[in-house]
C-alpha positions as CSV (number, residue, x, y, z in Angstrom):
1,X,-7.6,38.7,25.2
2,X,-9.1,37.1,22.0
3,X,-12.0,35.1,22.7
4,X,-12.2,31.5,21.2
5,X,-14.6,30.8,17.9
6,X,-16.8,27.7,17.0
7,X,-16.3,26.5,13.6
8,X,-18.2,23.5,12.6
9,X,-15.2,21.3,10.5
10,X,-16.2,18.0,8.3
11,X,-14.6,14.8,9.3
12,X,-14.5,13.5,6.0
13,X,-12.7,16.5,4.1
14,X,-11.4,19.1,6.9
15,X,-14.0,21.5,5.0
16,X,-14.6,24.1,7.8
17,X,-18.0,26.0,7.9
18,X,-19.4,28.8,9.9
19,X,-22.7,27.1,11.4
20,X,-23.6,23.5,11.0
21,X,-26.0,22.2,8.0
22,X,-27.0,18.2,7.5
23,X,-24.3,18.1,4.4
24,X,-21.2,19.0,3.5
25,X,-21.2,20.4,0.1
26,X,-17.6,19.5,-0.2
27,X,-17.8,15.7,-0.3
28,X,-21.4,15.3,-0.1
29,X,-21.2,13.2,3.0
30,X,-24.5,13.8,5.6
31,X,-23.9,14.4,9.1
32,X,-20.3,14.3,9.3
33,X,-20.3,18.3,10.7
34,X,-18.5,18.5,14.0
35,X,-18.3,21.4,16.1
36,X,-14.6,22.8,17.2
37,X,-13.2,25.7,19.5
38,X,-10.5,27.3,17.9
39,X,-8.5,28.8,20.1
40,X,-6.2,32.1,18.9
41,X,-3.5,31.2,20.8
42,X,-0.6,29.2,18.6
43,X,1.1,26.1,20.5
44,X,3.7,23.3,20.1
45,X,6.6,23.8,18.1
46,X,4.6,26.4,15.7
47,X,4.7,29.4,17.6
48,X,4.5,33.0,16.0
49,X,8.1,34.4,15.6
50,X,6.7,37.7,16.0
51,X,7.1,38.4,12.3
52,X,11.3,38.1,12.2
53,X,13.5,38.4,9.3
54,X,13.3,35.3,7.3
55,X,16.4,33.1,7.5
56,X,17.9,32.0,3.9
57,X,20.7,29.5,3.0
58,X,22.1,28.7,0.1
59,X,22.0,25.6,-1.6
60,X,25.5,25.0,-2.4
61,X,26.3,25.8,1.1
62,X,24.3,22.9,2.9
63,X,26.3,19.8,3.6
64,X,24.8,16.6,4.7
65,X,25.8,13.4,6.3
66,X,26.5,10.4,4.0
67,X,24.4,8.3,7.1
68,X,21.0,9.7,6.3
69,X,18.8,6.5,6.4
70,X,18.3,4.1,9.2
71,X,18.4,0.3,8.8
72,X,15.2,-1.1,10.4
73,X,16.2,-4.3,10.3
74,X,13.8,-5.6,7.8
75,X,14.4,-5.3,4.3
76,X,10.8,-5.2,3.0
77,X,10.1,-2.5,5.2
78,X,13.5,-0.5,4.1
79,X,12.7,-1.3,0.1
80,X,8.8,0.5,0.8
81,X,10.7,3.2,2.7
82,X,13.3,3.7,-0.5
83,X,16.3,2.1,1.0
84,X,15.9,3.1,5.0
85,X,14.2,5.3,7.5
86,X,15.3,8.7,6.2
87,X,16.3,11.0,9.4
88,X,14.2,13.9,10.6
89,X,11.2,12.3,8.5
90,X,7.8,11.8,9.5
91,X,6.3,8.5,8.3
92,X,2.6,7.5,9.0
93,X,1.4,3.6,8.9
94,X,-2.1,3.1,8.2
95,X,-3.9,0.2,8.5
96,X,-6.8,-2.3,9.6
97,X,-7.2,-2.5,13.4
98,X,-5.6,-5.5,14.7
99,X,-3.7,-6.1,11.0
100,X,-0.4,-5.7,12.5
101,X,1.2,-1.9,13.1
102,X,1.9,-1.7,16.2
103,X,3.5,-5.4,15.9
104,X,5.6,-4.3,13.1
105,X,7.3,-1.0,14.6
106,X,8.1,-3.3,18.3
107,X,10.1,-5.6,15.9
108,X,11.9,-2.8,14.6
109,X,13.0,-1.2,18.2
110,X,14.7,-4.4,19.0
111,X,17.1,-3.2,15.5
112,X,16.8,0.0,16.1
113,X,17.6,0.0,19.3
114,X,21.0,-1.8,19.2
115,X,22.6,1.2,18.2
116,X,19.7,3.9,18.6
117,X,17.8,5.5,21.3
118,X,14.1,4.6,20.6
119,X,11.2,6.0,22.2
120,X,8.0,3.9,21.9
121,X,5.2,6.3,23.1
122,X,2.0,4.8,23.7
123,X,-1.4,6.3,23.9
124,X,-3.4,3.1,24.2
125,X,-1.5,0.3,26.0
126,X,0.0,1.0,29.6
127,X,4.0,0.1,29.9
128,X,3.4,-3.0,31.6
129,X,1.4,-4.2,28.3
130,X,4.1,-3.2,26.2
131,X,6.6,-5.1,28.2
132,X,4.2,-8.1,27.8
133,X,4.0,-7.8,23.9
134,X,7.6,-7.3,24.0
135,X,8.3,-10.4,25.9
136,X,6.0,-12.2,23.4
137,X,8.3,-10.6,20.4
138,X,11.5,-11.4,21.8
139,X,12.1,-7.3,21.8
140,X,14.4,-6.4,24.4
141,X,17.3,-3.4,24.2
142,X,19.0,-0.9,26.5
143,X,18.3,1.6,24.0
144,X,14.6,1.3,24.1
145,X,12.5,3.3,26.1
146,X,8.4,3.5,25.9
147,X,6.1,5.4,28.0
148,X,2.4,5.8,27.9
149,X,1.2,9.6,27.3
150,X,-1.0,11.4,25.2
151,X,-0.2,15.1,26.0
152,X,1.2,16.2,23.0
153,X,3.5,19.0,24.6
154,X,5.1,16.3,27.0
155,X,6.1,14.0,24.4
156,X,7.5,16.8,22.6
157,X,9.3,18.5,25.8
158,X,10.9,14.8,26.5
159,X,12.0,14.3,22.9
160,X,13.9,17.4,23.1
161,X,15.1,17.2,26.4
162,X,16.3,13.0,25.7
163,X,17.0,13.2,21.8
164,X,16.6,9.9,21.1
165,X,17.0,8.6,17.2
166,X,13.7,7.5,16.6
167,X,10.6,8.0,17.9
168,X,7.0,6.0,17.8
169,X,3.7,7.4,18.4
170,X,0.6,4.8,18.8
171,X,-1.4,6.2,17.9
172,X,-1.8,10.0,16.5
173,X,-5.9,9.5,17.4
174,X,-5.3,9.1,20.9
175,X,-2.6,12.3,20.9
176,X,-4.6,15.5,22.3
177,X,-3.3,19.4,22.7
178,X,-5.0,20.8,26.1
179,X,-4.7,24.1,24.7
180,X,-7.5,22.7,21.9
181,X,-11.1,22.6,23.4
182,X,-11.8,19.3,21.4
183,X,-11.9,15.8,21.9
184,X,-8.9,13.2,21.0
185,X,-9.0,11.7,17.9
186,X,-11.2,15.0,16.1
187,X,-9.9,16.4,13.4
188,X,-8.7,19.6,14.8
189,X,-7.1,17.5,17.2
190,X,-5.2,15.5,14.9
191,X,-4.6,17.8,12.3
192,X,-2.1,20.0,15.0
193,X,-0.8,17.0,16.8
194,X,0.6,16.1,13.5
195,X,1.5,19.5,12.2
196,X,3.4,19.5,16.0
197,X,5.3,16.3,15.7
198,X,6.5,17.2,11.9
199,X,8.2,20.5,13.3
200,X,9.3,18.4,16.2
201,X,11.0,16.1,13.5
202,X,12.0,18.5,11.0
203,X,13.9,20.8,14.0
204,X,15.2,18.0,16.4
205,X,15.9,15.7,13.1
206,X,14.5,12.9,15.0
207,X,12.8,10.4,12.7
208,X,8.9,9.7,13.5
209,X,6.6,6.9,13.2
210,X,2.8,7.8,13.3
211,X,0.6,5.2,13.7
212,X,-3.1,6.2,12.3
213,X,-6.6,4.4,12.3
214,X,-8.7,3.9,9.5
215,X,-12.3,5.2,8.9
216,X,-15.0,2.6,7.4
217,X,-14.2,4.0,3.8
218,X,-10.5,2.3,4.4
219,X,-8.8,5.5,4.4
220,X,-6.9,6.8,7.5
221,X,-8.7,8.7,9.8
222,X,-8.5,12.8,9.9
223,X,-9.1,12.4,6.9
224,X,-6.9,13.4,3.7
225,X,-5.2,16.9,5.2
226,X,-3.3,14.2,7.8
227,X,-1.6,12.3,4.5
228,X,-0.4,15.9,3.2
229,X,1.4,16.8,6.2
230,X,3.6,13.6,6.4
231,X,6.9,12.8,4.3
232,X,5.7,9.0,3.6
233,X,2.5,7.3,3.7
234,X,2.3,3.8,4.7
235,X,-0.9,1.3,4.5
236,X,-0.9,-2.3,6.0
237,X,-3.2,-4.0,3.5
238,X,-4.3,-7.5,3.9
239,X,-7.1,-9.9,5.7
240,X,-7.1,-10.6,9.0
241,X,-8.3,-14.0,8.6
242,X,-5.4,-14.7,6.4
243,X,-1.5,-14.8,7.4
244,X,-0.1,-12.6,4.5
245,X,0.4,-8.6,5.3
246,X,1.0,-6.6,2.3
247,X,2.8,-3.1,3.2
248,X,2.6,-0.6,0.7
249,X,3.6,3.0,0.1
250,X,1.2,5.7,-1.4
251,X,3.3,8.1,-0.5
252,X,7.0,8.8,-0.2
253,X,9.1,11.7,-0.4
254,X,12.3,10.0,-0.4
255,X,11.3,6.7,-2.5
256,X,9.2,5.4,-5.4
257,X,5.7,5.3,-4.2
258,X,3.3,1.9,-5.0
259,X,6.4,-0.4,-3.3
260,X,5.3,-3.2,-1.5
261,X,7.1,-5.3,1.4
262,X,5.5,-8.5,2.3
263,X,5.1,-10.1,5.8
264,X,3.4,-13.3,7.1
265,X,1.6,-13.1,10.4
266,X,3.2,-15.5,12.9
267,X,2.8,-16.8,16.3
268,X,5.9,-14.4,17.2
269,X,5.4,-12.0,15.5
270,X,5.5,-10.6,11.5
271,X,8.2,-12.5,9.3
272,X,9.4,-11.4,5.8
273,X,8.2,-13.1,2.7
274,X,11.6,-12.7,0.7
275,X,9.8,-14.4,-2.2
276,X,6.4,-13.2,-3.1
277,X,6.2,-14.4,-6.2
278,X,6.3,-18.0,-4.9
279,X,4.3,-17.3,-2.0
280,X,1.3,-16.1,-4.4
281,X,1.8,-19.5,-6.6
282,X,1.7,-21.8,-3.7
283,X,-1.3,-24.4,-4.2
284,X,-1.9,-23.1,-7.7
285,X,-4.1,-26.3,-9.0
286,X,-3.5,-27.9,-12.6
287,X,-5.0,-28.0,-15.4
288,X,-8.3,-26.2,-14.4
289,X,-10.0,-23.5,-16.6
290,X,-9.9,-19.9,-16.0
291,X,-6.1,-19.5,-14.1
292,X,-3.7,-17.4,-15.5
293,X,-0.2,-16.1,-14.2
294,X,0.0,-12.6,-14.3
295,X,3.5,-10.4,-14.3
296,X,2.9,-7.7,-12.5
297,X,5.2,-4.8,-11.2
298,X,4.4,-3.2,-7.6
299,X,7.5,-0.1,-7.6
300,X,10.5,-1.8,-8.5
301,X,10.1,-5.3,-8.0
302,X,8.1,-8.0,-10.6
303,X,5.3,-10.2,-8.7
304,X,4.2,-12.9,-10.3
305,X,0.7,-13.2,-8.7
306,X,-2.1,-16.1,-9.9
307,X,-5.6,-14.7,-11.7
308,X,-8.4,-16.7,-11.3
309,X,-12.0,-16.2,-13.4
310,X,-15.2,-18.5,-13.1
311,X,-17.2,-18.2,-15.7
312,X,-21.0,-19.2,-15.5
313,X,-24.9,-19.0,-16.8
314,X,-26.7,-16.9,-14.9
315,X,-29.8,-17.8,-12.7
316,X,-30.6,-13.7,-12.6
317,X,-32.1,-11.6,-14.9
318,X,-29.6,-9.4,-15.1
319,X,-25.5,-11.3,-14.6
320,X,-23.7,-10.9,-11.7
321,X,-20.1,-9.3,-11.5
322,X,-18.0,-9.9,-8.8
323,X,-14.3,-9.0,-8.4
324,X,-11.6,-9.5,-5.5
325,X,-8.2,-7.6,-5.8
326,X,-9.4,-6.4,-9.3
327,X,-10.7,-3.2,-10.4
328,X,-14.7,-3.8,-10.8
329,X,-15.1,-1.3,-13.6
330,X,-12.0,-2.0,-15.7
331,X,-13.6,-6.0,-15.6
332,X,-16.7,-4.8,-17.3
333,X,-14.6,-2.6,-19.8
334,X,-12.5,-5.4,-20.5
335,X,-16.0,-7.8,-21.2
336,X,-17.6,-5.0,-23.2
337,X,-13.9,-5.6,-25.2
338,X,-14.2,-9.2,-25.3
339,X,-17.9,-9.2,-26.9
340,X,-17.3,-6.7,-29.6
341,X,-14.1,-7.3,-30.6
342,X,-13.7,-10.9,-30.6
343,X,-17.2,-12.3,-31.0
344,X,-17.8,-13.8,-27.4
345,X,-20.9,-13.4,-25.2
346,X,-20.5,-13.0,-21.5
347,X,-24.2,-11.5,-21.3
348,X,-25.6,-14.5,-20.4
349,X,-23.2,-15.8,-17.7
350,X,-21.9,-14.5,-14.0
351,X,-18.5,-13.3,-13.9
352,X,-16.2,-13.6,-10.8
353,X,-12.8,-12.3,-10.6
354,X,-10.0,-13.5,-8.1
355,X,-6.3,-12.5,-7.6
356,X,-4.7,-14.6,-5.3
357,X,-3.0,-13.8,-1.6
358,X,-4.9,-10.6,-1.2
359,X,-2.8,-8.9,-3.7
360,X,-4.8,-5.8,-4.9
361,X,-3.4,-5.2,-9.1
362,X,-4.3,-2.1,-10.2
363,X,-1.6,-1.4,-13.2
364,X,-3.2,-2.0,-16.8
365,X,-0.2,-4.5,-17.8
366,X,-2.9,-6.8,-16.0
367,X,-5.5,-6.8,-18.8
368,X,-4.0,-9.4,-20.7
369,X,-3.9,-12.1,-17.6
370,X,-7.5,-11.2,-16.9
371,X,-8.6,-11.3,-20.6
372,X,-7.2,-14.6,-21.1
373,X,-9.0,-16.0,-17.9
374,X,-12.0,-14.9,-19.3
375,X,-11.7,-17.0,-22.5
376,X,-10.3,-19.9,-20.3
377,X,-13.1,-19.9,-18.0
378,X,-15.9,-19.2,-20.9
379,X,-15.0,-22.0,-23.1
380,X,-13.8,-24.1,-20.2
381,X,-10.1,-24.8,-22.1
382,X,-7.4,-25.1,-19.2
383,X,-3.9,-22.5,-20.2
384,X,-0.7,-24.5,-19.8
385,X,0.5,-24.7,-16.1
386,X,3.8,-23.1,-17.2
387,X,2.3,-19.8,-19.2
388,X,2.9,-16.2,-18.0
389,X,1.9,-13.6,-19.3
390,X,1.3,-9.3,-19.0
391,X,0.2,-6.8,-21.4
392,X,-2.2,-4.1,-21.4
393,X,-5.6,-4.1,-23.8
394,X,-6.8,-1.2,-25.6
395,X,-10.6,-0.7,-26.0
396,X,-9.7,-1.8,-29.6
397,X,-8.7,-5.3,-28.5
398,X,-4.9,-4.5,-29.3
399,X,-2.5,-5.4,-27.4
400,X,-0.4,-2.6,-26.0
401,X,3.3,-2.2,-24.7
402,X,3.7,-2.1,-20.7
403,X,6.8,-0.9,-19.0
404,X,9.5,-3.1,-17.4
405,X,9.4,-6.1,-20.1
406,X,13.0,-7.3,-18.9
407,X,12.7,-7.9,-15.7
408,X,8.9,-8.8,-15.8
409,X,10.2,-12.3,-18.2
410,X,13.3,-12.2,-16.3
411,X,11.1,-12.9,-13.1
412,X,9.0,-15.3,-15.0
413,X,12.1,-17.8,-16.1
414,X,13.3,-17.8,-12.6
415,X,10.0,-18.8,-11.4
416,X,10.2,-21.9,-13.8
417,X,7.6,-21.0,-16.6
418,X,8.8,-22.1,-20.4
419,X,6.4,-19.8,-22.1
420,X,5.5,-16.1,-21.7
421,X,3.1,-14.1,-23.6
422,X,3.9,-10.5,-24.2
423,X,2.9,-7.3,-26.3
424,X,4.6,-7.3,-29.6
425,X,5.2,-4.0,-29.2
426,X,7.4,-4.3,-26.6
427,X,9.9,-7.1,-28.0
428,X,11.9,-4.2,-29.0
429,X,13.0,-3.4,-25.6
430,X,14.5,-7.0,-25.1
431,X,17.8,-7.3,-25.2
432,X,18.4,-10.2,-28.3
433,X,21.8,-11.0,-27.2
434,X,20.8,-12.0,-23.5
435,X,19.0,-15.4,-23.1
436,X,16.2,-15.8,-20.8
437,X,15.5,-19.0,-20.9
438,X,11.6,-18.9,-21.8
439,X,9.9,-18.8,-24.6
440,X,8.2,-15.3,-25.7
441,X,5.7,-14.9,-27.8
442,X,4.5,-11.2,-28.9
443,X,1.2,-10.7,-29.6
444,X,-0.5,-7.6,-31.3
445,X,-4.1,-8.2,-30.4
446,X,-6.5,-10.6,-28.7
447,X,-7.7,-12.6,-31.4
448,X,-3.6,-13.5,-31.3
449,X,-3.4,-13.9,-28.0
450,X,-6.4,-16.9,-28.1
451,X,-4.3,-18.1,-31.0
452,X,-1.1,-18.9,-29.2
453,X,-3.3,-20.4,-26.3
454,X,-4.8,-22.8,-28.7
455,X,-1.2,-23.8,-30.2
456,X,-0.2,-24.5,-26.5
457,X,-3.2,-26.7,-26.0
458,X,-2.3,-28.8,-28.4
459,X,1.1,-29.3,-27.9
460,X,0.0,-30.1,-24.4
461,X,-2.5,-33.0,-25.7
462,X,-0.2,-33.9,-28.6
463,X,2.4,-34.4,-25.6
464,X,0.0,-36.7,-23.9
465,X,-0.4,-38.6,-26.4
């Protein structure tokens, strides 16, 4: 019989080394070199078939049911998932601890399980406090089941023996092989509990949900090599100090990826937030310097989300920079802009960045928003209360075209705002005949953009008058 080897794995990358050292010279991370027993003997559902004639099928020949996706029974979580839980797939939900996951998947049992079997499998509550949480939820269904086990060869043995529709696993940490000499929640550990369950889902066409933890770094534990096994990646964003979840998708095999669902925390439980976009305007405060509403796309769906910039002098020798849902670096490209192409000094003055609701905005059709907040908050000039805007600025100070122009004014004029500042360039993918009912004005550049903002201030004081 082949004796078991020690391998010394990084939990940071999976990088597996023969004998331990201080560093991994994959990642560069210190001490983060574990050792693992690897056992030769194959278990779970990936056993050796003894080297068989590989089975082919033809394409044309497959057929498929029409009923391939699952309604949870939330339709922010089904628009992050691409329409529905798609059967025999293998989902993992990342987030926070204490953010909401395991809150979210008991709400979705009590759907589920009105025409489903569901089996919630818990590795860190006993049943009796899942029955409470439950209780608390208002979950209750004949067709749900839960059970508390981590033996990853039990849970698989029942699944096939019960066949229920769906299946929940909080969390994958806590999940442990006893043919694997290593701890729960290592990365050996994790790596072939999850390579285990996807077989499990892919065979039995049972759909999966995977609850993961997070590392301090904010990415989910096992590290990377977990995220490439699953079919769809999910991360519950958000503070817990605040009532707003954000879920959104980095990756999806059966969907558009960078979808977003939003949920409000609640004394019973998570509940949608059908409207984001008014959500992330609520208590927006007039006529004050330095607020801008930014258009914003997250997948398929246009977010109007509130930008806020306080502009400063500096007490410091050097200026501070400080950003909050923004991208730190594309700020300080974005002032190195500002200075050389349009005249304005920020080099004596702090800079702090703010997008509202703990939205994080990462798509460049945000550079106009925070540009313009910038010139607001420098010169201290309020922008009118009923502006929007979106457009993306090149290191030139033009003004470039951004994707999804229609529905981005579209969502702006239903959201009340008159006025809407967009890149010139793109005003050719408006449709003339249609009427929005907002005002646009296309700009090619910066020094246009400040331009239009001035001819809007004085409308607004020749209106006061």
């Amino acid at each position: 019989m082949a004796k078991s080897k020690s391998v010394y794995i990084c939990s940071e990358c999976g990088q597996e080394y023969p004998k331990w050292s201080g560093r991994c010279n994959a990642c560069g991370a210190w001490n983060t070199l574990e050792e693992t027993l690897i056992q030769p003997k194959s278990h779970g559902l990936a056993k050796s078939t003894g080297g068989g004639r590989l089975p082919l099928s033809s394409i044309n020949n497959l057929s498929f049911s029409d009923e391939t996706r699952y309604e949870t029974g939330m339709s922010e979580l089904d628009r992050v998932l691409g329409g529905g839980l798609v059967k025999g797939s293998l989902v993992l939900l990342g987030g926070d601890p204490g953010i909401g996951k395991s809150t979210l998947l008991l709400q979705i049992c009590g759907c589920l399980a009105q025409d489903k079997t569901v089996l919630y499998i818990s590795g860190e509550e006993s049943e009796r406090q899942i029955k409470l949480r439950a209780d608390r939820l208002g979950v209750a269904s004949d067709g749900l089941y839960i059970s508390a086990c981590t033996d990853c060869d039990t849970i698989i043995e029942g699944v096939r023996e019960n066949k229920p529709d769906v299946v929940i696993i909080d969390s994958i940490q806590t999940m442990q092989l006893t043919e694997l000499q290593s701890v729960p929640g290592s990365l050996v550990q994790v790596r072939e509990c999850t390579s285990a369950f996807m077989q499990m889902a892919k065979s039995l066409e049972v759909a999966v949900f995977l609850v993961g933890h997070v590392n301090k770094d904010g990415g989910i534990a096992g590290p990377k090599v977990l995220e490439h096994i699953v079919d769809t990646v999910l991360y519950f964003e958000g503070d817990k100090q605040l009532s707003y979840r954000i879920l959104r998708a980095a990756k999806n095999r059966f969907g558009s990826t960078n979808e977003i669902g939003v949920f409000e925390m609640q004394d019973k439980g998570l509940e949608q937030v059908e409207n984001p976009s008014a959500m992330l305007l609520l208590g927006r405060p007039a006529g004050v310097s330095g607020i801008t509403v930014l258009c914003t796309v997250e997948g398929t769906r246009p977010i109007l989300a509130e930008v806020q910039a306080l502009v400063g002098k500096t007490s410091f020798s050097a200026p501070r920079r400080m950003t909050t849902g923004f991208d730190y670096s594309r700020l300080c490209v974005l002032l190195a802009v500002l200075e050389k192409r349009t005249g304005y000094n920020f080099g004596g003055y702090d800079v702090y960045i703010n997008v509202i609701g703990g939205l994080k905005i990462d798509e460049p059709a945000s550079d106009l928003a925070i540009a313009l907040a910038l010139y607001s908050g420098l010169r201290d000039i309020p922008i009118g209360d009923d502006v929007a805007m979106f457009g993306e600025v090149g290191l030139g100070g033009e003004i470039r075209a951004v994707s999804h122009i229609r529905e981005r004014v579209r969502e702006a004029a239903r959201m009340g705002f008159s006025k809407c500042i967009v890149p010139k360039s793109s005003l050719k993918n408006l449709d003339k005949s249609e009427n929005y009912g907002i005002s646009i004005y296309g700009v090619a550049n910066l020094q246009q953009s400040f331009k239009v903002l001035e001819m809007f201030t004085k409308e607004s004081e020749g209106n006061k008058e």
